[in-house]
C-alpha positions in Angstrom: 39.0 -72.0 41.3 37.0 -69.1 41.0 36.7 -66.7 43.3 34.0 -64.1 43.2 34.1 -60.9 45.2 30.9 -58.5 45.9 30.6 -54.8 44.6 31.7 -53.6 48.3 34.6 -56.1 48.7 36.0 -55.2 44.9 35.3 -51.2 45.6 37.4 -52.4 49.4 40.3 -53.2 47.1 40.6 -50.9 44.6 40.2 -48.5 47.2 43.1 -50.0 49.1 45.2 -50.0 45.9 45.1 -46.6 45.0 45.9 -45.3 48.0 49.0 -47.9 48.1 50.2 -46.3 44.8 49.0 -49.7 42.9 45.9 -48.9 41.5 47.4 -49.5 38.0 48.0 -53.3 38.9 45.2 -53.9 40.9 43.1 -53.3 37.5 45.5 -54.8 35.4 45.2 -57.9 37.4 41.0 -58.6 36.6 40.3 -60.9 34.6 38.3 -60.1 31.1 35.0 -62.1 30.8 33.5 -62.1 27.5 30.1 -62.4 29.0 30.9 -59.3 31.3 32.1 -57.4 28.0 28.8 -58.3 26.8 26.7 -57.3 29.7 28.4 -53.9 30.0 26.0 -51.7 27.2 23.0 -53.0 29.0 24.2 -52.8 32.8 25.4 -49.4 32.0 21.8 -48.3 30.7 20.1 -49.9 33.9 22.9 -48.3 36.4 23.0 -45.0 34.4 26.7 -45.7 34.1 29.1 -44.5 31.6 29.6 -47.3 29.0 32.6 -45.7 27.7 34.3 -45.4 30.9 33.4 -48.9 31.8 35.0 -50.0 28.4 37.9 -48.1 28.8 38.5 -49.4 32.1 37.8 -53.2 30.8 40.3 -52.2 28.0 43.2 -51.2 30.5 42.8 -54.1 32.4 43.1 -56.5 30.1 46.7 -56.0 29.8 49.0 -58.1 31.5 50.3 -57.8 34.7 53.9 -59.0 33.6 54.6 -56.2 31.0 54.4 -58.4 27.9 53.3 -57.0 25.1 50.0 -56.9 23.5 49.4 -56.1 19.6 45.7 -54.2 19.2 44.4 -56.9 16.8 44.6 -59.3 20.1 43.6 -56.4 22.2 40.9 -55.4 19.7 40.2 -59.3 19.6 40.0 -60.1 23.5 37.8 -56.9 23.9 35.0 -58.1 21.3 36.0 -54.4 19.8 36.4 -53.1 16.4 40.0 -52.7 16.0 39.2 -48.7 15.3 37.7 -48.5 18.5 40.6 -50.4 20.6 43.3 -48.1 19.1 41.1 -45.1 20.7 41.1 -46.5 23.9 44.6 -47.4 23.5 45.7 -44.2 22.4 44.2 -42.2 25.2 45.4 -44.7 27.9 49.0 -44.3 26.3 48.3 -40.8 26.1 47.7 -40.6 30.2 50.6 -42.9 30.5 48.8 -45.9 31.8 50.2 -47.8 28.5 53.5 -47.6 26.7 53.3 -48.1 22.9 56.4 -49.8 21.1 55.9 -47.9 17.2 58.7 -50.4 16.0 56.4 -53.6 17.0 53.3 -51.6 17.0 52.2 -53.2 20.6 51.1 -51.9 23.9 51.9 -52.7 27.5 51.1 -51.9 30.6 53.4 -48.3 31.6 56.4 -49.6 33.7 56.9 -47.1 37.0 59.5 -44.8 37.0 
C-alpha cells in the first residue's frame, strides 16, 4: 500500500517532529525513490531550490530507522551517487552528528540519542 501525502500534510509532520525532538527519525523514516532521486536536479531548477541540500537531506534519510549499519558503496549505490560524492555527504552529516561512522567496519548509521 502506498500512501501519498501532499507538500502541506508532509511539511504538517516534519513540523510536528521537530518540535517533538524526532525530526531525525521522521526523515529517516521516508522512503528513497529512484525516480525522486532523479527528478531532484530538475525540480530544484524549476523551484529555485538548493539541489545540494535536497541531496543531502535524501542522503540522511535513506538510513535506516533501526540503526543497522550501512557501508557507502550501498549508500553511494541506493543514492544513484558517485561513491566520492556520498562520502561528502556522509562525512558532514557525521560531522553534525546526525550519523555515527564505525572506522573498524567502515559503515554509517543513523546517530543513536544520548
Amino acid at each position: 500500500m502506498l500512501l501519498e501525502l501532499g507538500s502541506e500534510q508532509v511539511a504538517q509532520v516534519l513540523s510536528a517532529a521537530a518540535g517533538s525532538g524526532n525530526f531525525q527519525l521522521a526523515l529517516s523514516g521516508l522512503s528513497v525513490d529512484e525516480t525522486i532521486l532523479a527528478a531532484l536536479p530538475e525540480q530544484a531548477e524549476i523551484l529555485r531550490l538548493s539541489r545540494s541540500l535536497l541531496q543531502g537531506l535524501v542522503a540522511f534519510a535513506s538510513f535506516p530507522a533501526d540503526g543497522s549499519y550501512v557501508t557507502l558503496k550501498a549508500a553511494a549505490g541506493r543514492l544513484g551517487m558517485p561513491s566520492s560524492t556520498t562520502h561528502r555527504y556522509l562525512s558532514t552529516l557525521v560531522r553534525v552528528r546526525l550519523l555515527e561512522h564505525d572506522p573498524a567496519t567502515r559503515t554509517y548509521r543513523l546517530r543513536r540519542s544520548p
